[in-house]
N, C-alpha and C positions, 0 to 999 in steps of 0.2 A: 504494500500500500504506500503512496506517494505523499510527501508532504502536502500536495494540493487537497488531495482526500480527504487526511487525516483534518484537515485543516477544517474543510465542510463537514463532517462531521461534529466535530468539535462544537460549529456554529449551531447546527441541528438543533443538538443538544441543549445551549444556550438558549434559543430560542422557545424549543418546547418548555420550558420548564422558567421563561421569564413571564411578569404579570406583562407588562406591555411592549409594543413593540418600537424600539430603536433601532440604536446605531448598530448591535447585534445583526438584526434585521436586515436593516442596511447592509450591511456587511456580505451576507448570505448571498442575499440579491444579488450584488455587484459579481461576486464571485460564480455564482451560478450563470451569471448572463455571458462570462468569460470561458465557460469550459462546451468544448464541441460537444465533445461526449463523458458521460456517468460514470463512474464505476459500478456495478451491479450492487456493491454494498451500501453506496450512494441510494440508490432507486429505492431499497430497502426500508431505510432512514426516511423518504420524503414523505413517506404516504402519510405520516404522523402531523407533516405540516399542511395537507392539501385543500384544508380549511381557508387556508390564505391565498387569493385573486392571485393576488402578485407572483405568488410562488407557483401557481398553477400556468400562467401567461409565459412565465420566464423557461419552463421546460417543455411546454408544449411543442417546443419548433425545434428542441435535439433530434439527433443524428438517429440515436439510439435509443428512443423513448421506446419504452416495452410497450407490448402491446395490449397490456390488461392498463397502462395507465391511459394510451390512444384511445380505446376506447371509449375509459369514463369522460374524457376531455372534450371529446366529441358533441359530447351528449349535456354538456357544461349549465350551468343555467345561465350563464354569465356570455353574454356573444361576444367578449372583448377574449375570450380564451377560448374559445369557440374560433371567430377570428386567425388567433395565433396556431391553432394546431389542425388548420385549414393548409397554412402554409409550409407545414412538415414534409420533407422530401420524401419520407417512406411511408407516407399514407396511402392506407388499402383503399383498392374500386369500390369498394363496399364502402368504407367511411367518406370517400369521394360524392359518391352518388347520394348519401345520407346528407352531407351537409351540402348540396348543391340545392337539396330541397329546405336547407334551413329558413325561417321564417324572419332571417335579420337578412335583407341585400348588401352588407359588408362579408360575410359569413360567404355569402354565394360570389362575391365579387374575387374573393380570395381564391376561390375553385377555382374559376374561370381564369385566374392568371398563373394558376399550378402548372409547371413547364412538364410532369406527368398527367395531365386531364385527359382522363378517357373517354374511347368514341361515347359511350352511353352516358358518359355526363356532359358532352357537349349539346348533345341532345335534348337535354332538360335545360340547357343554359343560352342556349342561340336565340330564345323565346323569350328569356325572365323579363320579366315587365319594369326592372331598373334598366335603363341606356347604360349607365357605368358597369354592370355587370357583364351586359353582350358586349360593351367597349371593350371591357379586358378580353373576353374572348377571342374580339377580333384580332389585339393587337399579341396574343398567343401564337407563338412558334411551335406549339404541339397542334395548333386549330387547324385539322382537314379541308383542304380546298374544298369540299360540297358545304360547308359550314362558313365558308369565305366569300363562297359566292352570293350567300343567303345576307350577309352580312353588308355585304357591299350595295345591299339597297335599301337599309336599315334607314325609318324616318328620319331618325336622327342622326345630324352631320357629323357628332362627335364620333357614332361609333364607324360610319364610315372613311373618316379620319383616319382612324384606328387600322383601318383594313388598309390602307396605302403605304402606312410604315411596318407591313407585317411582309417578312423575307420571302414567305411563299405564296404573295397574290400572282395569282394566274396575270401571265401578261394580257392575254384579250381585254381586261376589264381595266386597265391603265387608261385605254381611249375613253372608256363611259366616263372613270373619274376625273378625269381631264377636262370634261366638258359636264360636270356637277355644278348646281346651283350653288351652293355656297364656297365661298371663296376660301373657307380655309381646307375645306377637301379638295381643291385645285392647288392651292397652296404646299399642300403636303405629297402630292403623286409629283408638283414640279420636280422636287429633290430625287425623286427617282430614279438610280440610276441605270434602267431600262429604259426609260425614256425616247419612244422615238423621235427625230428631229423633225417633223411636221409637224408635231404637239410642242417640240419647244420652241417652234417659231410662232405657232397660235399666244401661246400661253407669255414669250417677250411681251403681247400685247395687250396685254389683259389689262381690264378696269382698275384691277384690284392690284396695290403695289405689294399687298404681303403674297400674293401668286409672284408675282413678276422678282420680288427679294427672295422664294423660295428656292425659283427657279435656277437665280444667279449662284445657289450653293450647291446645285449640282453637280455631281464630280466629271461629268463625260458632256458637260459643255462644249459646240462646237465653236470656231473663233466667230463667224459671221453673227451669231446667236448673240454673244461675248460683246460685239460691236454693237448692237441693237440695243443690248441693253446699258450700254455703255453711256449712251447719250439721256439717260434717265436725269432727271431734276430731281428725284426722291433718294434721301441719305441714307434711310435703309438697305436700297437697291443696292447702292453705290457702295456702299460697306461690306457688304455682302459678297459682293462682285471682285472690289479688292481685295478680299482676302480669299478666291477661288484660287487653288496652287493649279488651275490648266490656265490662266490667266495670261493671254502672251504675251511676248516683251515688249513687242509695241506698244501695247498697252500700258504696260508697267512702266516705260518707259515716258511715258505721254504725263500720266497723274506720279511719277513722281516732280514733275515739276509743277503742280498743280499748287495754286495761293490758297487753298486749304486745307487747312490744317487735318481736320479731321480725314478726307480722302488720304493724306499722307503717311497719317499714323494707320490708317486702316490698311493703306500698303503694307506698309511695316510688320503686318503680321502676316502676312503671306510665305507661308514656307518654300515655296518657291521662286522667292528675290534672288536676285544676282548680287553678290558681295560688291561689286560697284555702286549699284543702285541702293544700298543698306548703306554705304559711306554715305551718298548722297541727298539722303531723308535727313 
């Protein structure tokens, strides 16, 4: 046994058997929030304190949380450790699917961003009548393209947002999101770097300058594109743009002699400056 152990141990004990709770307490907490995983002699000891939120919230989301304690946690009456051992990496399909139907939308929002979410609980979750809940969904790297696609026409803009910064949106639906109603789900497919260049010549033109700023932090930028928006009068564009590393030298070379300041300094963070043009700034 480790002095770390023996250490938590120690506090257990202090605790169980103080009238109130301090810095002992205190103590416990901090320590526990520090350690990946238990020791089994450890697990043994807690059940005595599981009366206390804090202490139930704080090992809910170990590595190695037994599975007679997952269970009761699950089942919590408290949604704020309910919550926490939603986001425990070794949670079973079984207690997955149990708290996707839990009756707090925090509790189910947590599922939905579990990087294990199984097909049968995306299926209880693509529906939940919170938007942040199908958000996190969308914006899930375990979420099945037939659950991406559903999502991608979801009323609301946020969660269709969602589904444009997710690594596995089918490219066919890049074109719909491109030409979405609201501006910040254009906003968010500009930065894509699948992007074809017919949509980012549409999209240099857009009404909307945080499309047209999104767009300029695109990584696969072509120069003519680059030129377009170059001539932009909006400082976020223009910030945005300078600090593109495909940004070419013409370019670079044009706004570093630029009488403003702020374009200059916004060069200045482009990792792609030439050591001339960084004296030069």
């Amino acid at each position: 046994m480790n002095t770390s152990t023996n250490k938590i141990l120690e506090l257990i004990r202090d605790v169980q058997h103080s009238p109130t709770l301090g810095e002992t307490y205190s103590q416990l907490i901090d320590i526990l929030q520090q350690k990946e995983n238990l020791e089994p002699i450890v697990w043994d000891s807690l059940h005595k304190l599981l009366k206390f939120i804090k202490i139930r919230e704080t090992i809910a989301q170990k590595n190695n949380l037994p599975e007679r304690f997952m269970r009761n946690l699950a089942h919590d009456s408290e949604w704020t450790v309910r919550k926490k051992v939603a986001r425990n990496p070794n949670l079973s399909i079984e207690l997955m699917e149990a708290l996707a139907n839990d009756p707090d939308a925090n509790v189910r929002g947590e599922i939905a961003a579990h990087p294990s979410v199984s097909e049968q609980t995306m299926e209880l979750l693509y529906k939940d009548k919170a938007s942040f809940v199908r958000r996190n969904l969308a914006r899930n790297k375990a979420t099945e393209e037939r659950f991406i696609r559903i999502l991608a026409t979801d009323e609301w803009d946020t969660v269709r947002q969602a589904v444009c910064n997710n690594k596995n949106l089918p490219n066919d639906l890049i074109p719909v999101l491109a030409k979405d109603d609201a501006f910040m789900v254009r906003a968010s497919i500009a930065r894509h770097p699948d992007l074809p260049q017919n949509l980012m010549e549409n999209l240099a033109n857009d009404i909307d300058y945080l499309v047209r700023a999104g767009l300029a932090a695109n990584p696969n930028l072509p120069e003519h594109v680059m030129e377009v928006l170059a001539t932009s009068k909006n400082i976020s564009v223009m910030e945005t743009l300078l600090r593109n590393p495909r940004l070419p030298i013409e370019l670079m070379e044009k706004f570093a002699d630029d009488k403003r300041d702020l374009y200059r300094w916004a060069l200045s963070k482009n990792p792609s400056l030439t050591e001339s043009l960084k004296q030069k700034l």
